[in-house]
Every structure is written in C-alpha cells, then in structure tokens.
C-alpha positions as a printed NumPy array, in Angstrom:
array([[119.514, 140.189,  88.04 ],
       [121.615, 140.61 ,  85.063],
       [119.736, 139.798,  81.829],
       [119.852, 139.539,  78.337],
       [117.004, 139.283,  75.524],
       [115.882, 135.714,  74.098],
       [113.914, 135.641,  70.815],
       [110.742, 134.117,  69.949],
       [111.149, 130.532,  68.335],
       [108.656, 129.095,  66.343],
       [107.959, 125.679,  65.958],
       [106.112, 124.289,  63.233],
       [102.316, 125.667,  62.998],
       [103.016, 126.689,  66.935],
       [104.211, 130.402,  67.619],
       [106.025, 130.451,  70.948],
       [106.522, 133.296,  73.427],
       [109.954, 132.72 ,  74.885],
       [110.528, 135.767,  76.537],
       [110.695, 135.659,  80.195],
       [109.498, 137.833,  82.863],
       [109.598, 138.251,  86.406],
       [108.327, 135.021,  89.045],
       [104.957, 136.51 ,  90.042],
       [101.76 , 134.73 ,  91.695],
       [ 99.397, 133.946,  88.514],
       [ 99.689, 132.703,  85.312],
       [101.439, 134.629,  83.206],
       [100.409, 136.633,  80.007],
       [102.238, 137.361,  77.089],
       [103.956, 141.125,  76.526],
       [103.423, 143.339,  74.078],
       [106.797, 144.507,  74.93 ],
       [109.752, 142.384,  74.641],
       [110.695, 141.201,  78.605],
       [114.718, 140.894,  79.326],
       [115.358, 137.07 ,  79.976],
       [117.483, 135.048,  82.13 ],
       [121.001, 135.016,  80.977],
       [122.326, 131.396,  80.018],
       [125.695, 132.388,  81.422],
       [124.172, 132.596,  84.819],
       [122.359, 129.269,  86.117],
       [120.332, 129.631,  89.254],
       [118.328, 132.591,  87.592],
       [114.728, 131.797,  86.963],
       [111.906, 133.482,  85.236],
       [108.591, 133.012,  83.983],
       [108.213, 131.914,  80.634],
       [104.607, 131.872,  78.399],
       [103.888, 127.709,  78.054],
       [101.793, 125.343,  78.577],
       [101.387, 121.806,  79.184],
       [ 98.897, 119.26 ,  80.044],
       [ 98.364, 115.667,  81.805],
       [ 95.546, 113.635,  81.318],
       [ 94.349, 111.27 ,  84.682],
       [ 94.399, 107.588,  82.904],
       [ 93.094, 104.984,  86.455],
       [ 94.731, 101.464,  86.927],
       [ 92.365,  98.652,  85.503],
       [ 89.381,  98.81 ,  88.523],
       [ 88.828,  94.946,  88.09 ],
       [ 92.63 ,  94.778,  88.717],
       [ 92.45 ,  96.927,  91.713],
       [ 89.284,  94.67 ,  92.59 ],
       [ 91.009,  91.198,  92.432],
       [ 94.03 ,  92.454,  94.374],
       [ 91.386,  92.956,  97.216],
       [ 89.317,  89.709,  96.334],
       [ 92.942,  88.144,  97.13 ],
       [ 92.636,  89.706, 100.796],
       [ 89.232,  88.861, 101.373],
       [ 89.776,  85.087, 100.094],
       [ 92.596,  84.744, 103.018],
       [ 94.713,  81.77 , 101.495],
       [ 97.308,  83.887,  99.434],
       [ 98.584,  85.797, 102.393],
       [ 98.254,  89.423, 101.188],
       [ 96.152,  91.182, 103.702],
       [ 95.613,  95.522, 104.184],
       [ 97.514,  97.201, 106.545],
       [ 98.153, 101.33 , 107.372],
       [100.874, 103.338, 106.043],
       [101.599, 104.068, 110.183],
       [102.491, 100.191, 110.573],
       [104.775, 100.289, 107.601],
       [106.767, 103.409, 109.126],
       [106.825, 101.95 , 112.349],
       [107.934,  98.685, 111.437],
       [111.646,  99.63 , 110.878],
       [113.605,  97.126, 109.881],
       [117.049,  99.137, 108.528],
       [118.785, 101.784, 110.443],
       [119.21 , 105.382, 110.715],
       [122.597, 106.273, 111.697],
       [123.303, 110.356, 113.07 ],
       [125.928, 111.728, 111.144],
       [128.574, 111.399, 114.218],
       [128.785, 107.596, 112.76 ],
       [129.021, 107.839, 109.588],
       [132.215, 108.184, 109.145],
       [132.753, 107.52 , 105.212],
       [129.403, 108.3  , 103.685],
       [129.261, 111.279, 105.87 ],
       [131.768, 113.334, 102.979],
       [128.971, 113.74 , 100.624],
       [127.475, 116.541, 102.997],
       [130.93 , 117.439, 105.463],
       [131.356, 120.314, 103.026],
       [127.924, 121.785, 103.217],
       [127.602, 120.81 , 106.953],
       [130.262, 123.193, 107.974],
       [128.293, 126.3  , 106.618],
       [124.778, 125.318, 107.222],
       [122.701, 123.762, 110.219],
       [122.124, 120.678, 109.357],
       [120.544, 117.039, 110.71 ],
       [122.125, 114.255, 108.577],
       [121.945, 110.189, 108.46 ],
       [123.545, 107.622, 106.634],
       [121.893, 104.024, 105.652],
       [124.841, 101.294, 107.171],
       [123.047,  98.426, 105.476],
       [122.26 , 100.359, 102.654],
       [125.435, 102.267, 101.452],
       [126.796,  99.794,  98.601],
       [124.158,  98.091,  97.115],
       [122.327,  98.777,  93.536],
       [119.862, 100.473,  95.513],
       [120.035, 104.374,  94.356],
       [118.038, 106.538,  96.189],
       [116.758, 109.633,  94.3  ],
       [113.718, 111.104,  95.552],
       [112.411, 112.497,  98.91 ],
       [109.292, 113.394, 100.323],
       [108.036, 114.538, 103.58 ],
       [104.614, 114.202, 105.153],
       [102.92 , 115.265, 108.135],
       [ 99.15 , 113.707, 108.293],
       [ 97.499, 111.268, 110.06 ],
       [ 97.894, 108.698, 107.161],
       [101.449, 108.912, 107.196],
       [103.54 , 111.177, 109.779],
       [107.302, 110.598, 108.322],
       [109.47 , 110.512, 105.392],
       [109.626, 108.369, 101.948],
       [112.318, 108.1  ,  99.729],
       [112.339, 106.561,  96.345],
       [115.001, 103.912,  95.037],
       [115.994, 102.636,  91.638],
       [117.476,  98.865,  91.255],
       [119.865,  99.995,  88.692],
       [120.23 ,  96.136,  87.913],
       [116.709,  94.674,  87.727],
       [115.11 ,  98.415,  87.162],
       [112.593,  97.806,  89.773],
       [111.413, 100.933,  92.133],
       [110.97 , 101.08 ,  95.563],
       [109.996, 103.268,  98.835],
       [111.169, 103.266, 101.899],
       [109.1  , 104.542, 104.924],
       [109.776, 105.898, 108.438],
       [109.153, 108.358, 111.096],
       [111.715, 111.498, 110.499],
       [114.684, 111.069, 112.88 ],
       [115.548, 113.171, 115.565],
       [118.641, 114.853, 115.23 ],
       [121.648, 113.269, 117.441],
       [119.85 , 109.937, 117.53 ],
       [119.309, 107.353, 115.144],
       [116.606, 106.267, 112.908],
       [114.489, 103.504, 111.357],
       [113.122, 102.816, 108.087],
       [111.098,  99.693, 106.508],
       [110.974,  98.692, 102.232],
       [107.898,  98.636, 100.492],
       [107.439,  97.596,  96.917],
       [105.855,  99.465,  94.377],
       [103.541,  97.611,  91.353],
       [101.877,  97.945,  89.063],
       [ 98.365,  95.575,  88.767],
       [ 96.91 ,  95.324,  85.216],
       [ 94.482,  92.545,  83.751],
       [ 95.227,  89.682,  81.055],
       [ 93.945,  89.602,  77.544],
       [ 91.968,  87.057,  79.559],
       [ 91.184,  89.08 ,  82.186],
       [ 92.981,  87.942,  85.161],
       [ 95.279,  89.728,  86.994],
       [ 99.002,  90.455,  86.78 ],
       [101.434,  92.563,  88.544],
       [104.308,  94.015,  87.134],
       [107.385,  96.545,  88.412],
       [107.042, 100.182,  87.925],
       [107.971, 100.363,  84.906],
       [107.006, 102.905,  81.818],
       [106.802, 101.498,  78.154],
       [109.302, 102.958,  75.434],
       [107.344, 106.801,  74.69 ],
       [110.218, 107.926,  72.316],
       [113.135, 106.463,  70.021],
       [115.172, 109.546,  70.983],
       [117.338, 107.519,  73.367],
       [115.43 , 108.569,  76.749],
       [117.742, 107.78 ,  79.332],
       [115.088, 106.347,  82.184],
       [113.79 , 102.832,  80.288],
       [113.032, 101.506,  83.289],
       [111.565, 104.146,  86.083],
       [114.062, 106.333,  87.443],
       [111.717, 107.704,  90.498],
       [113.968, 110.543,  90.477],
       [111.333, 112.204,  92.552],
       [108.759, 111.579,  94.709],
       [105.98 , 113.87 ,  96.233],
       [103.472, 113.633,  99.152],
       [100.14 , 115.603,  99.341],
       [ 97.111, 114.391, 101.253],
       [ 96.67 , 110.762, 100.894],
       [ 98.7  , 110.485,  97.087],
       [102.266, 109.29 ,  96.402],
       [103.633, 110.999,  93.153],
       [106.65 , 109.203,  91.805],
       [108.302, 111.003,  88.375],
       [107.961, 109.433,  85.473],
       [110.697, 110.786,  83.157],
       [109.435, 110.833,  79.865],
       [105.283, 110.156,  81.112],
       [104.077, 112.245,  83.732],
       [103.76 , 110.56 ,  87.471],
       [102.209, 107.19 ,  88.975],
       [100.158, 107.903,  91.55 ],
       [100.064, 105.51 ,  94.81 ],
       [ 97.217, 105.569,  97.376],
       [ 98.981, 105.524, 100.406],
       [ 95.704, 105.035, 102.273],
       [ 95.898, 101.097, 100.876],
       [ 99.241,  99.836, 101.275],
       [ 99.255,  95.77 , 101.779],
       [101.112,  93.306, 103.948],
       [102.37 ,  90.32 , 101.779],
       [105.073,  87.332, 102.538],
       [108.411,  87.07 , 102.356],
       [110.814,  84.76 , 101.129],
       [110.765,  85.086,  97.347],
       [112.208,  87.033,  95.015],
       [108.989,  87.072,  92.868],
       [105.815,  89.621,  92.136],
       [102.573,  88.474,  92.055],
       [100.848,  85.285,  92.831],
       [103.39 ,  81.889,  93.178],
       [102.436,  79.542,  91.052],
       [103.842,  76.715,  93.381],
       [102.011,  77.853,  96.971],
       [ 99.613,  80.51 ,  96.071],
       [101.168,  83.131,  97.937],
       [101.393,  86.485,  96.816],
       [105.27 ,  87.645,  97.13 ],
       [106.718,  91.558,  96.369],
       [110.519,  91.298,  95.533],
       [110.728,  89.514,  99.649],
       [109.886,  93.013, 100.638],
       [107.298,  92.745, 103.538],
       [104.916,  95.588, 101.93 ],
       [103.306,  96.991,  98.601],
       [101.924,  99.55 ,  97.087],
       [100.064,  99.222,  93.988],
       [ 99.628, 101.97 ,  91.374],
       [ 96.025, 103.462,  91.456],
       [ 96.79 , 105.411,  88.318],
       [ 98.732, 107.81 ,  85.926],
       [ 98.656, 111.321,  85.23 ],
       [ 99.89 , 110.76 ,  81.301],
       [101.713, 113.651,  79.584],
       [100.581, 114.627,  76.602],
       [103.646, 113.982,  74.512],
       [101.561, 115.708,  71.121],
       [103.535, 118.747,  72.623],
       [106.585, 116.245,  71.532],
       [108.188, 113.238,  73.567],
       [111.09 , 113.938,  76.426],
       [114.672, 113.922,  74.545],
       [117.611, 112.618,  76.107],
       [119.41 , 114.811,  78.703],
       [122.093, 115.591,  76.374],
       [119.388, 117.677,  73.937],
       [117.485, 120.113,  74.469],
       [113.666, 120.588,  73.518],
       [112.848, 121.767,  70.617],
       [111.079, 124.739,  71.566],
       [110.692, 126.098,  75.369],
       [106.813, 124.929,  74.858],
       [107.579, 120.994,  73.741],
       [109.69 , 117.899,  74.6  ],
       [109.03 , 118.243,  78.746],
       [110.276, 115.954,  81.   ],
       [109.977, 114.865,  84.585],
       [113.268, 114.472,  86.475],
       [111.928, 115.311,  89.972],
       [108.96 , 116.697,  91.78 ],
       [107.889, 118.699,  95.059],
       [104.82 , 120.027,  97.156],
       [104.191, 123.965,  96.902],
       [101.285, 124.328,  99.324],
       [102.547, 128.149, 100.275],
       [101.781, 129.392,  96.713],
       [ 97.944, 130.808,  95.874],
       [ 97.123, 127.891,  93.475],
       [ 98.975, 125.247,  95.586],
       [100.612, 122.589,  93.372],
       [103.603, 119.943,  92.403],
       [106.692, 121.38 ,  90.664],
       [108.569, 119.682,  88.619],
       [111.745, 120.294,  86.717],
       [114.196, 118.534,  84.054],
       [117.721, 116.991,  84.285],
       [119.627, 118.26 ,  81.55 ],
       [123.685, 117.626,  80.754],
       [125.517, 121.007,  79.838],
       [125.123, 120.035,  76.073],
       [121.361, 120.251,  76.555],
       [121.001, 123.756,  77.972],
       [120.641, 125.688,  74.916],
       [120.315, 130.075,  74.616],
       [116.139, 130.239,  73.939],
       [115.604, 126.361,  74.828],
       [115.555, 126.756,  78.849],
       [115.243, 124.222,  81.154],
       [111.391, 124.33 ,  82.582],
       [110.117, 124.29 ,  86.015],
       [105.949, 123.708,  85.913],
       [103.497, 124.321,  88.601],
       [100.205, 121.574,  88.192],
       [ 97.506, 122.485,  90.584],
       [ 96.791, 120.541,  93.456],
       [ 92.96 , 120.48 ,  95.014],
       [ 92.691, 120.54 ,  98.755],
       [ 92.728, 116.728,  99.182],
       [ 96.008, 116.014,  97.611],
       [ 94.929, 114.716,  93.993],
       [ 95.573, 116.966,  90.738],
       [ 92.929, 119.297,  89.75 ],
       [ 91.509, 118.059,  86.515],
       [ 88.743, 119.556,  83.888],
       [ 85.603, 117.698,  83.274],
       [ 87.321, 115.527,  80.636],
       [ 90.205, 114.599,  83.38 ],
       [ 93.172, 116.826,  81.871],
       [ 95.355, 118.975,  84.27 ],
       [ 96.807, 121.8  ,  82.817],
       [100.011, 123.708,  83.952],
       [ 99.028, 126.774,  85.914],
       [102.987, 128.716,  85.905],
       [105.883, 127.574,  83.502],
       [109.404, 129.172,  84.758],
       [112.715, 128.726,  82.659],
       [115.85 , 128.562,  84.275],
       [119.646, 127.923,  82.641],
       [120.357, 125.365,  84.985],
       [122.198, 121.815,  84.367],
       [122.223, 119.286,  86.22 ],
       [119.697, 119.69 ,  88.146],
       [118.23 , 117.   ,  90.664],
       [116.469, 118.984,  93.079],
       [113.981, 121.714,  93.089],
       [111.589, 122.881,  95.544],
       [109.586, 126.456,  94.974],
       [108.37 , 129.165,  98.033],
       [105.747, 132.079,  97.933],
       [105.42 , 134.78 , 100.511],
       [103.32 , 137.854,  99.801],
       [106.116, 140.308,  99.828],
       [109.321, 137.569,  98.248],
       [106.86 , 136.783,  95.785],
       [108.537, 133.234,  94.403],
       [111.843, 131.604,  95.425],
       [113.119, 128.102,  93.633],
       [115.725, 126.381,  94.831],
       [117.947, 123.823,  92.971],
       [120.2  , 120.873,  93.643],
       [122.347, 120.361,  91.039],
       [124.859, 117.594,  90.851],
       [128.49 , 117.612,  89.319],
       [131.204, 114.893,  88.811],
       [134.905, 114.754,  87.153],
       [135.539, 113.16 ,  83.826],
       [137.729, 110.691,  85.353],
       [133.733, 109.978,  87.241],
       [134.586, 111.061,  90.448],
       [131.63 , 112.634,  92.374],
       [132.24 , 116.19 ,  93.141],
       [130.092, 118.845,  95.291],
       [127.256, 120.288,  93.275],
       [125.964, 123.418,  93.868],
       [122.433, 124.386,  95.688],
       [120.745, 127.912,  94.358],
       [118.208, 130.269,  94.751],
       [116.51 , 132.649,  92.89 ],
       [113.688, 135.097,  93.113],
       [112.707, 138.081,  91.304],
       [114.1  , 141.661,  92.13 ],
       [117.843, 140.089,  93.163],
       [121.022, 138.212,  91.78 ],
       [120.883, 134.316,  92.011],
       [122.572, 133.192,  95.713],
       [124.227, 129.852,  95.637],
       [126.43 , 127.644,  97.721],
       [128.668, 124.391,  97.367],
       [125.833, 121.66 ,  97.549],
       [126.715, 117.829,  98.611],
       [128.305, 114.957,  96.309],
       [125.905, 112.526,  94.609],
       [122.537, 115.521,  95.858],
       [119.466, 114.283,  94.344],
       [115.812, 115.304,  94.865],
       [114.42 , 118.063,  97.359],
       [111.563, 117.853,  99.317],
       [109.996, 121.263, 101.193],
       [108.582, 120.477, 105.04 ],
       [107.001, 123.522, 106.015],
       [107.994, 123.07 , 110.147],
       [107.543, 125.261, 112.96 ],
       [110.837, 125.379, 113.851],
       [111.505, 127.408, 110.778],
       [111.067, 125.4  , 107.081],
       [113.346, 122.849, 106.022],
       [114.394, 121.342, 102.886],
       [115.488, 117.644, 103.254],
       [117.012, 115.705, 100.209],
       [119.903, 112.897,  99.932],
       [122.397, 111.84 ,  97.95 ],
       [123.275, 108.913,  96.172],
       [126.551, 107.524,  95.597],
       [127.373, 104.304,  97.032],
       [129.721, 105.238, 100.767],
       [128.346, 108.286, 100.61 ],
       [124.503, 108.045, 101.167],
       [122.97 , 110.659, 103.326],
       [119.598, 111.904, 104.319],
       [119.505, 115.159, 105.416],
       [117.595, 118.648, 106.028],
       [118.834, 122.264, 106.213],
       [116.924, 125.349, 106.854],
       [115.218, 127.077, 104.31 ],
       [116.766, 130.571, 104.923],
       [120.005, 129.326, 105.177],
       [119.903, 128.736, 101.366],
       [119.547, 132.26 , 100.226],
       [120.427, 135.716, 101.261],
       [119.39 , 136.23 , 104.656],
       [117.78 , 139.758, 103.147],
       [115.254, 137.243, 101.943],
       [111.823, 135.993, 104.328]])
C-alpha cells in the first residue's frame, strides 16, 4: 500500500497515538517506532489505529417490560406473543427478481454486469417515505431470514421488515414490524414511544430522530445504530402480535387496544448499549472528530463471527469536508460472547477490542473478514450523488494489509452491508435507497477484491 506518516495529536490532558499500523488479529499496541499510515489521498486503505472506546449496557425499565406482558396475560387489549418465524412467514409485501424490476433495477444494472449477483426490488415499497438503510442476515432457529431497517423520513419513526431470504429467479415476501420503545410514567405506568434518541449534542447531529442506518443480527439480539448513542438492542425471541387499524402506539384510549403505527407486529427495546460520549459527543458529518480517539459515531453496523474475538463493527458516515489528514474515519470491533449479547465487565461496560482508521467518505456500508493467512479484509459501501442531487454509483472497496486497496463502481443510493457466511461461498447482501430504485441484493464475497485474495 502506498503510505505516508500521520503525527500524533493531542487533545487536551489526552495524548493520542495516531499512527497506524498494519490490520492484524489482536489489539493493537503502541510503537516505539513511528508506523507509515494510510494515505488520505487513497480511500479504501485501512489500518489499525491505537484507540479506545467504551459502551455501557443501560436495560429498558423491567416494570415496563413487565406491564407490556401483564397486557398479554390480561387478554382484553389484543396484544398477544408470537415467534419471530410467524412474522417472516407472514409476508404481506412482495419480493420482485430483478427480471421485473424494470426502473428500480438501475441502482445495481451497473454492478450486476461485473459481479454475480441475486437482486429484488420492493413494488409497493419503491416511493414512499420509507428509506431503507440497514441489512442484516440470520440463520438460527429464532429467525432463519433477512431484516432490514427503515426510517419514516416524515414522522421519524423506525421500522423492520422480516422475511425468509429469496431464492434467486423467484420472488419474495416480507412482513412490517414496529419497533418501540416502553418506558414508565413519573407515575409509573407505562408508555410507549418510537425509536427515538434524545438530543446528545448541540453540534448539529444530523440523525434527531433514529436513522437505523444499520442493523445487526447475532444469536437472539437485534442491534439497530444509534448515530450519536451507541445501539438499541431488540430481543427477537419476544416479538408481539398487536391490531391493526390505527395509526397510534400504545394503548387506545377509546377501545383499549394496543395499536403499533397499523403495523401487525412489534418489537420493543430491551435495552441500550450507551456510548460514553466523555470521549466527546458525535459531530455532524460535515466535521471531523477532534482527535482519532473522541467524537465516534455509529452510522452502520455488521456481524464478524470469522475474527478470534468475534464482534460488531461499526463505522462513521462522513461528507468529504469531514475526512481530515490525522482525524480518520474509525471502524471499531466490540466483542460479542457466544450467545449474541456484548461482552461486558462486571460493572456492564464493553470496551472496543480493535480500532482501524480508514480515509473513506461516504461511507454506508462496512462489513470486516479474518482468515489465518489474509489476516483482515473490510469492505465499504460508499455512496455518491451530483450537486444538481442526482444519485450516482458509489464505489464498493476492499482493503487488507500487505496489498493496494481494490475497488469497483458500487450501486446508486448503496446503504448498509450485512456479511452471511454461506456454503455456497460468503455473500455480502445490502440495498439501496432511493425512491424507483430500491433493491435488495447479495454478491459474493470474493468477487469484491482481488481474486489473489481467500
């Protein structure tokens, strides 16, 4: 890779490291000797940069989580517990192959004519405020299928959507579900409210109301990216049947019933992995941090179960005028234990285990590989669009240590990734987002790097 030196910065009454050396397997330590860093001419290129950072577990109300199932057990406000295997196979919107899709199809025709692909659009879903940003992929008994993430640009309420993966040259099915948030009164009764984060900085952060520009899966957890606060976590072992019919959340104060947007399911938040924002708040995308070890965000997030401390990665959106020489963008491992929820100490703080930096902007999408003899590969989405606001093809790279960044023309409107380790040979799914031109899709793994590469 072609390199050139970055200096230490030092913030105030914190000396920061922010040379970067190559990806390797464990945490990394600082060098005596100055390491060569990524050049912030070249984005794609990714090394590993001495930081930190830290989460801290903080549960949903338990008495709120209580009364939502007191509700089910009383029987008279029509909320009742179903499985996250009757919400995926209870499609109610369509799947289409990419054969019919004849205008949405042009966010990916580009891309589709160098890689192999499997591609669908959503016909009832291509021009409403509904953006979808995040994917995630599982395969286990609580939930064998794919979840995307969607932001109501006009109310800022977040859903999911839920369904078995499609089959390529055949169509697909998905069903809504509603995500809340259940909290308790000064009184202590219950209320339920949309996803949504309160105000963490006056810096003008972007996502106000919850983005959900990416979602994760692992073991029975839903992650969904909180921008500027760390992720909500969903159990998806309790999702719940409600009524439909009303455009309301919670309990109707005229029949009793409890409604979710007229979305036949919901999921309600179990709990928050907070970031510790004493390391300094999330800045707008058009600024950069003010040292490589403060101001992280959370634009999107992935499942790394091939690396030796298995883990979520997670990355920042930042505009061109926010990638700064010495400020990179970051890309942080947190550790995942076996059953899918983040590995915390005794006082319930998770603590990054690998911080990379990258000179990358605009990204959306990053997933992150480890093979004994690669070591680690990352792999970006990154989006692009004219001043006039046209959407234009972003570009997807990779990057590992000992070669030059590979990249290719991406889709239009490519949001989050999503790794699905299959035995057909690994994919990477992700979608895009621009209203006519919504696709879900997957490629092959080693068709986004040099096929020198495992």
């Amino acid at each position: 890779m072609r390199k050139v030196q970055i200096g230490a910065i030092a913030a105030p009454g914190i000396l920061v490291a922010a040379a970067l050396v190559p990806l390797v397997a464990t945490t990394p330590q600082i060098n005596a000797v100055p390491v060569a860093a990524v050049d912030v001419s070249h984005p794609g290129e990714t090394e590993t940069i001495s930081a930190a950072f830290k989460l801290k577990w903080q549960p949903t109300a338990p008495q709120a989580l209580q009364e939502i199932d007191g509700l089910v057990a009383d029987g008279t406000h029509g909320i009742k517990t179903t499985s996250m295997a009757t919400v995926a196979a209870d499609g109610e919107h369509t799947l289409a192959w990419k054969t019919g899709c004849s205008t949405d199809a042009a966010a990916v025709n580009g891309l589709d004519g160098k890689v192999t692909m499997g591609a669908w659009c959503f016909p009832s879903d291509t021009a409403n405020t509904w953006f979808p940003q995040g994917v995630a992929i599982s395969r286990t008994s609580t939930l064998d299928g794919v979840v995307l993430s969607w932001d109501d640009e006009s109310t800022r309420r977040t859903r999911i959507t839920v369904g078995p993966r499609p089959a390529v040259e055949t169509s697909g099915k998905y069903r809504v579900a509603m995500l809340a948030v259940p909290s308790l009164s000064a009184a202590g009764r219950l209320m339920v409210s949309d996803v949504r984060p309160k105000p963490v900085s006056t810096q003008g952060v972007d996502d106000l109301g919850l983005h959900a520009g990416g979602i994760a899966v692992d073991g029975d957890r839903l992650y969904v990216a909180d921008t500027a606060g760390g992720f909500r976590v969903f159990n998806l072992k309790k999702p719940y049947e409600v009524p439909t019919g009303k455009d309301t959340l919670g309990l109707d104060p005229g029949d009793g019933q409890f409604y979710a947007h007229q979305a036949k399911y919901a999921l309600f938040e179990e709990g928050r992995y907070v970031y510790d924002s004493s390391a300094g708040t999330c800045k707008s995308d058009t600024l950069a941090p003010d040292s490589p070890s403060r101001n992280l965000c959370f634009s999107t997030v992935s499942v790394d179960r091939s690396y030796p401390t298995p883990g979520l990665v997670t990355t920042e959106y930042r505009r061109t005028s926010g990638v700064v020489a010495g400020k990179p963008v970051r890309v942080v491992r947190w550790p995942l234990n076996a059953d899918g929820t983040l590995k915390t100490d005794a006082g319930g703080v998770v603590t990054s285990t690998t911080v990379y930096g990258t000179y990358t902007p605009r990204i959306q999408g990053v997933v992150a590989h480890y093979t004994t003899g690669q070591k680690t590969s990352v792999y970006y989405d990154t989006s692009l669009s004219a001043s006039s606001g046209e959407v234009l093809a972003g570009t997807i790279y990779s990057d590992r240590g000992g070669r030059d960044t590979w990249s290719i023309s991406g889709p239009k409107g490519g949001e989050s990734f999503a790794f699905d380790p299959y035995a057909g040979g690994d994919r990477i799914w992700s979608v895009t987002e621009a209203q006519h031109m919504r696709m879900l899709f997957w490629v092959y793994r080693d068709e986004l790097q040099p096929a020198s590469d495992e």
